[in-house]
Every structure is written in structure tokens, then in C-alpha cells.
LOKOL-747875 format. One record per residue (C-alpha): residue in three letters; x, y, z. Coordinates in steps of 0.25 Angstrom, whole numbers, padded with zeros to 4 digits, always signed. Last residue first. Example, Ala and Ser with C-alpha at 12.3 -4.5 7.8 and 13.67 -1.06 7.14 Angstrom:
SER+0055-0004+0029/ALA+0049-0018+0031/
// end
This chain:
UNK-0158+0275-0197/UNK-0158+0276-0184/UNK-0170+0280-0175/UNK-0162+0285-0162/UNK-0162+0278-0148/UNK-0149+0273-0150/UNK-0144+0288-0158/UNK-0145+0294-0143/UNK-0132+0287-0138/UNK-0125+0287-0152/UNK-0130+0303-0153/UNK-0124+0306-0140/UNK-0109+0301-0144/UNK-0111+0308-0158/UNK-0116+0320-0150/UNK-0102+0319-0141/UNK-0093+0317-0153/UNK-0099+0329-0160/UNK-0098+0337-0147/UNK-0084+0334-0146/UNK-0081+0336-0161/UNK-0088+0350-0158/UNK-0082+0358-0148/UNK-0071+0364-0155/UNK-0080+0371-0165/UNK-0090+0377-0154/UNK-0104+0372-0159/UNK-0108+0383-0168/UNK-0122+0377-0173/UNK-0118+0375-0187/UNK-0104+0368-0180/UNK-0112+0359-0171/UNK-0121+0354-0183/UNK-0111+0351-0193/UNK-0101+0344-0181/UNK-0112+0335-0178/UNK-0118+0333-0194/UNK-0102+0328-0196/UNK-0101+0320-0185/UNK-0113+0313-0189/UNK-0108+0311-0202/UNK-0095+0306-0196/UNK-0104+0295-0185/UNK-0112+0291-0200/UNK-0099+0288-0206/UNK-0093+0282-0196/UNK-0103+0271-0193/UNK-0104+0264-0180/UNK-0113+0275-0173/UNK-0120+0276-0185/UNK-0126+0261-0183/UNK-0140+0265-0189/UNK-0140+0279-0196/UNK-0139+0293-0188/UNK-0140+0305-0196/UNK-0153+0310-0192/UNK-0153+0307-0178/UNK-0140+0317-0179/UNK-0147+0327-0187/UNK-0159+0330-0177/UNK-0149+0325-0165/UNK-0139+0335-0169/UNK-0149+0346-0172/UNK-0157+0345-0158/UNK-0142+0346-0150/UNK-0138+0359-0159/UNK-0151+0365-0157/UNK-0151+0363-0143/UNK-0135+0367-0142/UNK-0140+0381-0149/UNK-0150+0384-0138/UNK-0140+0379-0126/UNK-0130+0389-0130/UNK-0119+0390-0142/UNK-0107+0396-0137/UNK-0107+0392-0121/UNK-0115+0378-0124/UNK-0103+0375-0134/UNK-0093+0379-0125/UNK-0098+0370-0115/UNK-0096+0357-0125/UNK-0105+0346-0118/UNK-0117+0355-0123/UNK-0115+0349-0135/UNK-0115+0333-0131/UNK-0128+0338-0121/UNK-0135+0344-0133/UNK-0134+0329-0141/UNK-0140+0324-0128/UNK-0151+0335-0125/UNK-0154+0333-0140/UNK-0156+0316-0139/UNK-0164+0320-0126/UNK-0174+0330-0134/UNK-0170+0345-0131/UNK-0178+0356-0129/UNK-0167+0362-0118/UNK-0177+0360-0107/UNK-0182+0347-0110/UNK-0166+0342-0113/UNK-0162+0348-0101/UNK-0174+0341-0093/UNK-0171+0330-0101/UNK-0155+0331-0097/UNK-0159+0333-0080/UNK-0167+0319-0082/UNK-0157+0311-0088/UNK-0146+0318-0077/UNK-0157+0311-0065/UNK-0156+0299-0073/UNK-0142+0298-0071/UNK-0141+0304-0057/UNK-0153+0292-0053/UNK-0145+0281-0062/UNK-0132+0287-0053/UNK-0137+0284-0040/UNK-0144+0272-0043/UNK-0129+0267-0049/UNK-0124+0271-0035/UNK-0135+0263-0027/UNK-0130+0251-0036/UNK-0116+0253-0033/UNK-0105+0255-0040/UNK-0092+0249-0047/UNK-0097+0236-0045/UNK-0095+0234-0060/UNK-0109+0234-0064/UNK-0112+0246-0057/UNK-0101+0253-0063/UNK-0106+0250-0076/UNK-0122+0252-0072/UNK-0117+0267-0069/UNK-0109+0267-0083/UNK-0121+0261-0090/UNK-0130+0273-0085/UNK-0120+0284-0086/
// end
């Protein structure tokens, strides 16, 4: 939301008094997700990966906020676990990942047709968080 803001500034698109207005909303929805994160027991790389579940409504419907939050705080255990330097590049390592995604959902009962979207939106979250990650 940040670059894209700073985007349309660049391009005239908006004004400076608007790109304030949006830094203050985004910083102001940073806020609300550590609180969420705070309250759920969630660190902000599990609040992330909970997000990507939670996307799924069914999913929060069947399985509830308790099984979410173990699901999110198993996927980044395994996940920081499995990720090597350059996996993002690689296609082995991004399949193996897949796999330990799908693995985890489906021992957790993660609505069947719901899964490839919330495997493809972890992947996506764990690029984003994996920069700040110790890789091996």
C-alpha cells in the first residue's frame, strides 16, 4: 500500500496532503493487526500467515479462530524451517513448500476446495516475511 501510494505521488496522480492521509490510515491498519496479533497470541509473521487463512471465510466458519492459530504458528515453524537462500527462485524448494502447505491444511481440516488459494497466499506472505528471516 506504501509503494503504491508513493507511485501515484510520483506520477502526479495525487497529492502530498492525500499521500499523508493514506500513510496515517496505513499506519493506523499496522496498529489495528498488532493489536489482533497481541490478542490472538500471534507474533506478526503468524498474524500474516493467519490473515492468508482467514481470507477463506468458510474456513474461519468450519475450523475457528483457535485452529486458525495453530495452523498460522505451524506454518511459519515449518516454513522458516524449510526455506534455503534464493527459494523464491527455485522450483524445487517453492514445490516442497507447496507440499508442507497443503500437508499442514489438510491435517488441520482446511476446507479441501479452499486450499490451493491459501497455499498460493502463504507462499506470497512467506516471500514478504522470508526477507527478514535467517536463510540457510
Amino acid at each position: 500500500m506504501l509503494e503504491e501510494s508513493i507511485r501515484r505521488y510520483q506520477n502526479r496522480a495525487i497529492e502530498a496532503a492525500q499521500v499523508l492521509e493514506q500513510l496515517i490510515g496505513l499506519a493506523q491498519d499496522i496498529r489495528k493487526s498488532g493489536e489482533r496479533g497481541e490478542k490472538l497470541g500471534l507474533n506478526e509473521d503468524e498474524v500474516a500467515f493467519y490473515d492468508a487463512l482467514e481470507a477463506n471465510d468458510s474456513a474461519v466458519k468450519v475450523l475457528g479462530d483457535e485452529t486458525l492459530r495453530t495452523i498460522a504458528q505451524e506454518l511459519v515453524k515449518s516454513v522458516k524451517a524449510n526455506v534455503r537462500i534464493d527459494w523464491t527462485m527455485r522450483e524445487n524448494v517453492r514445490a516442497e513448500l507447496r507440499v508442507l502447505v497443503k500437508r499442514i491444511l489438510r491435517k488441520y481440516g482446511y476446507p479441501p476446495d479452499k486450499q490451493e488459494k491459501a497455499t498460493k497466499t502463504v507462499l506470497e506472505q512467506a516471500e514478504v516475511l522470508s526477507e527478514g528471516w535467517a536463510v540457510t
